[in-house]
C-alpha positions as semicolon CSV with decimal commas, in nm:
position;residue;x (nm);y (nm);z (nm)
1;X;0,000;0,000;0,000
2;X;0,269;0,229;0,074
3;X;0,440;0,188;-0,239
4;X;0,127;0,181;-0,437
5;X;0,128;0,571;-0,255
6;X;0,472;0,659;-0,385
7;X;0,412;0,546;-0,691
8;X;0,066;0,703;-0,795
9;X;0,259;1,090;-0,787
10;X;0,484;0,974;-0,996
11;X;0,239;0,873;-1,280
12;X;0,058;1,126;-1,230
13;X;0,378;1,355;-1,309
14;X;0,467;1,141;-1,601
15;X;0,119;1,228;-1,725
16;X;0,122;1,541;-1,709
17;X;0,446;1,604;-1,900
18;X;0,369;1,377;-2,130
19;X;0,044;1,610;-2,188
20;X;0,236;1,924;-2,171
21;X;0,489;1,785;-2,410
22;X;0,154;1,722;-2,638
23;X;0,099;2,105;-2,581
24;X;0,378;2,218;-2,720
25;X;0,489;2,017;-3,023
26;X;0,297;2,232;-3,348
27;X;0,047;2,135;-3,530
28;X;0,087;2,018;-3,851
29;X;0,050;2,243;-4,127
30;X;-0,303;2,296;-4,276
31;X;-0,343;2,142;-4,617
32;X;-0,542;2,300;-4,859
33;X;-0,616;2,178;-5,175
34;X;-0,466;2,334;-5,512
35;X;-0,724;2,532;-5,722
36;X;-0,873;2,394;-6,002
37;X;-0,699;2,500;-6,354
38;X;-0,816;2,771;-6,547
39;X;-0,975;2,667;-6,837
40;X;-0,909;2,866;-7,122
41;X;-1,202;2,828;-7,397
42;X;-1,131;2,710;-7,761
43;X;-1,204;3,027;-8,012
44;X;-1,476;2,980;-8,198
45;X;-1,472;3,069;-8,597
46;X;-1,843;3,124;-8,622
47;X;-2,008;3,467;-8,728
48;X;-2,021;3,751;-8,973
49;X;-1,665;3,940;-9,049
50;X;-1,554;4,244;-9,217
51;X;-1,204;4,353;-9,317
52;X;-0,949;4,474;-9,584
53;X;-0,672;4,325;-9,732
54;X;-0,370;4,432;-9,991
55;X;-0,091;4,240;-10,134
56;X;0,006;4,221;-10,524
57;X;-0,006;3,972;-10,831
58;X;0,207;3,822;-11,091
59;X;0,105;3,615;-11,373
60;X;0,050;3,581;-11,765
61;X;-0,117;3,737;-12,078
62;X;-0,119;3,615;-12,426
63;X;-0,259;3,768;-12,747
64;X;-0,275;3,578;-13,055
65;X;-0,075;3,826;-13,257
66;X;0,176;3,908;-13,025
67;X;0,245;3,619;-12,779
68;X;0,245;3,637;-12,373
69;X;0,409;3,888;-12,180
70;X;0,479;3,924;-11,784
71;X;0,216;4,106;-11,572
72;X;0,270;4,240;-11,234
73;X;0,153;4,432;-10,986
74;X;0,004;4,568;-10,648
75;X;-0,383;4,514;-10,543
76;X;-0,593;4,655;-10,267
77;X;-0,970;4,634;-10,110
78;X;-1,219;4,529;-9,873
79;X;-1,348;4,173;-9,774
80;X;-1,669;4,063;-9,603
81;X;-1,784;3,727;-9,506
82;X;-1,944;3,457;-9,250
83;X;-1,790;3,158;-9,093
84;X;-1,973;2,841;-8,938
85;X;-1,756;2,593;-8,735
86;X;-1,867;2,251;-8,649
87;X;-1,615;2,031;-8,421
88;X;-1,284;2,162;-8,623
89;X;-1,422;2,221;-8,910
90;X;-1,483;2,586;-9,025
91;X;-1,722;2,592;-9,320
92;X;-1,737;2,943;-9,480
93;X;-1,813;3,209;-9,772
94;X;-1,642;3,522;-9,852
95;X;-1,607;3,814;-10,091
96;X;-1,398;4,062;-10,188
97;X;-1,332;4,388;-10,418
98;X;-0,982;4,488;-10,518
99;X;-0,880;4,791;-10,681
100;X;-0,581;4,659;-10,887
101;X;-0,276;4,788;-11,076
102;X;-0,135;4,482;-11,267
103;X;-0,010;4,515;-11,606
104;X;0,259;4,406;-11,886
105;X;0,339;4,506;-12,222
106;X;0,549;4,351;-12,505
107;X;0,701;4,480;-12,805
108;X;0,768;4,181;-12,937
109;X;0,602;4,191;-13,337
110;X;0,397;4,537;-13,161
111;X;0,635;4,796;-13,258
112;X;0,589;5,080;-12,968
113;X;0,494;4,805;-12,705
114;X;0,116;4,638;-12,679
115;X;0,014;4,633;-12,281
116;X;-0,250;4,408;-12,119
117;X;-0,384;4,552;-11,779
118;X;-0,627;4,471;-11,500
119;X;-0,743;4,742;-11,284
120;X;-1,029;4,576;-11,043
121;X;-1,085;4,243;-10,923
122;X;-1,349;4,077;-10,694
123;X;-1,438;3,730;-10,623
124;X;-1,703;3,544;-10,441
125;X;-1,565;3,230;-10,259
126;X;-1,627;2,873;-10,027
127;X;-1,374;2,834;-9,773
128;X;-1,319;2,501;-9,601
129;X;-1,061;2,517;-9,264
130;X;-0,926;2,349;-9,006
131;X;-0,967;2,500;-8,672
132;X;-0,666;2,430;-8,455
133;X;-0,821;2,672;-8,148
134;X;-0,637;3,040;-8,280
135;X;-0,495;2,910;-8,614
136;X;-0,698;2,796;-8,913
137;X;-0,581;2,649;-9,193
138;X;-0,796;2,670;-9,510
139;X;-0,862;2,592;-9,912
140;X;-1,085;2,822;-10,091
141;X;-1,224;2,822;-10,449
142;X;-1,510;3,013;-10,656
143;X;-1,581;3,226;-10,911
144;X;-1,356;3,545;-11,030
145;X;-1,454;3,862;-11,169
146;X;-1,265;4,161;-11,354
147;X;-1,205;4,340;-11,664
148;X;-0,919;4,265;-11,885
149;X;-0,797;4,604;-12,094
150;X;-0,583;4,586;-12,437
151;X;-0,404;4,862;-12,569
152;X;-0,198;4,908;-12,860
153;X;-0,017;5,205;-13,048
154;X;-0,241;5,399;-13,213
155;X;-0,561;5,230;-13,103
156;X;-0,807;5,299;-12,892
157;X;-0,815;5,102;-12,560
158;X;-1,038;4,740;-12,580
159;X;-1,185;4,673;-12,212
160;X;-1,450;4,366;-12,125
161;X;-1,554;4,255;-11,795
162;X;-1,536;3,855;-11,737
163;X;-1,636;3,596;-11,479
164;X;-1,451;3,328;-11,458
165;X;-1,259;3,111;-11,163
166;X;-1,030;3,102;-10,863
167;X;-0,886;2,850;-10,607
168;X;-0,620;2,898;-10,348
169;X;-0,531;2,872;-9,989
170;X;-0,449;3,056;-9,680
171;X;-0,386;3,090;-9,322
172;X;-0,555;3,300;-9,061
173;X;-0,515;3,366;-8,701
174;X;-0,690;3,503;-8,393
175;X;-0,448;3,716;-8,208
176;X;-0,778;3,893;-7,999
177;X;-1,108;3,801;-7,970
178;X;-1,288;4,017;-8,238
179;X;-0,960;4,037;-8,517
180;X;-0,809;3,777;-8,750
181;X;-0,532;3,855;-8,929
182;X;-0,447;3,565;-9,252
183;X;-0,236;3,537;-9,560
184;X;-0,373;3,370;-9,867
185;X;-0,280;3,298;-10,237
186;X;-0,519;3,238;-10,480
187;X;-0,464;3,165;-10,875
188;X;-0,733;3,363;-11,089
189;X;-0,771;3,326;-11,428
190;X;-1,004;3,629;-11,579
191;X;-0,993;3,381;-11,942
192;X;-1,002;3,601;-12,243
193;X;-1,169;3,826;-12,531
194;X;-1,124;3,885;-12,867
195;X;-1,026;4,216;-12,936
196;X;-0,946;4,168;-13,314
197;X;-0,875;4,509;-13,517
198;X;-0,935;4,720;-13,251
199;X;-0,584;4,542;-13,140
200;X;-0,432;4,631;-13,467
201;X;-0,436;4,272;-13,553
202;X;-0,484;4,174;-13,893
203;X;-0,651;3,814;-13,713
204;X;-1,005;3,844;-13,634
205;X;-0,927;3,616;-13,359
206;X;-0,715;3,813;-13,199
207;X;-0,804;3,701;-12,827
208;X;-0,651;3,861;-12,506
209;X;-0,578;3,601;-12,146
210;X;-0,531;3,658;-11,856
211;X;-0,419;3,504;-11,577
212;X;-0,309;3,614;-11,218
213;X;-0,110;3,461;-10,926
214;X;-0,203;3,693;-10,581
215;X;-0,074;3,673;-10,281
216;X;-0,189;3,884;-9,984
217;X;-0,262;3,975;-9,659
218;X;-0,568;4,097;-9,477
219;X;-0,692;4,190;-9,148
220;X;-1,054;4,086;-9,051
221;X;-1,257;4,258;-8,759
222;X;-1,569;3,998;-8,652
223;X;-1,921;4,096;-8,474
């Protein structure tokens, strides 16, 4: 009994440092769980776009009389158009009018040079993309409109207006939510007339071709 005495203070003091010891040692630190990731929306192609767009053209025109001769240069105009994407596919339609400034002359069996020129061009087009979030990819192809002009010494200048066809390709990009900027080439070929006498040709088949490689760049603004 009189140990069981002695010995009850002493647990009791072993207790209670072991329980002060518990006091004192910190807590562990709080865990909180990370935040969920910000989700950043794919863009979206679809809707109704205006824009403009320059660049400049190279290409061919033949006469019957003369032969072909080099054409060149610079092109500028306005572009409108609406976009529908499905999945990653972006289905579209666009159009465009260009004021142009291409032209090339020969001299060759023309003695004080014969010149072909273009000075507008507009086309109506499909355009079938790939949407790859802010980049897209795309083929285009439709119809091509604009006059081809004949002049040669002497003569009075031969103009027509034709429809004919385009197909090309391009890429365009989203750098902020309302503007696209792309680059594009298209091949256009205006086909011909037959200008004849009023070409100073002595063949009443005297037809006039042309045909255009453009390459430009255009900046798009979308509601």
């Amino acid at each position: 009994m009189k140990r069981m005495c002695l010995a009850l203070p002493a647990l009791v003091a072993l207790t209670g440092g072991v329980a002060a010891a518990d006091l004192t040692r910190p807590l562990p630190p709080a865990y909180y769980p990370p935040p969920p990731p910000v989700i950043v929306p794919l863009y979206n192609w679809t809707g109704f776009y205006i824009g403009v767009n320059g660049g400049g053209g190279f290409g061919n025109s033949n006469w019957d009389s003369t032969g072909g001769r080099d054409v060149s240069g610079w092109l500028a105009g306005a572009t409108a158009g609406y976009n529908f994407q499905f999945g990653q596919a972006v289905l579209g339609v666009e159009g465009d009018i260009d004021w142009t400034n291409i032209n090339g002359s020969t001299t060759n069996s023309c003695p004080g040079s014969c010149e072909t020129s273009n000075t507008w061009l507009s086309t109506v087009r499909g355009r079938l993309g790939y949407a790859a979030d802010r980049f897209m990819p795309y083929i285009t192809g439709g119809a091509a409109f604009g006059n081809v002009r004949a002049q040669a010494p002497g003569l009075a200048l031969t103009s027509t207006e034709n429809a004919s066809w385009t197909v090309g390709a391009g890429l365009e990009t989203a750098p902020a939510p309302h503007w696209t900027a792309k680059v594009e080439y298209l091949y256009v070929d205006l086909g011909s007339f037959n200008c004849g006498l009023n070409c100073g040709s002595s063949l009443v088949t005297d037809n006039v071709s042309l045909h255009t490689n453009i390459l430009r760049a255009g900046l798009n603004y979308r509601f």
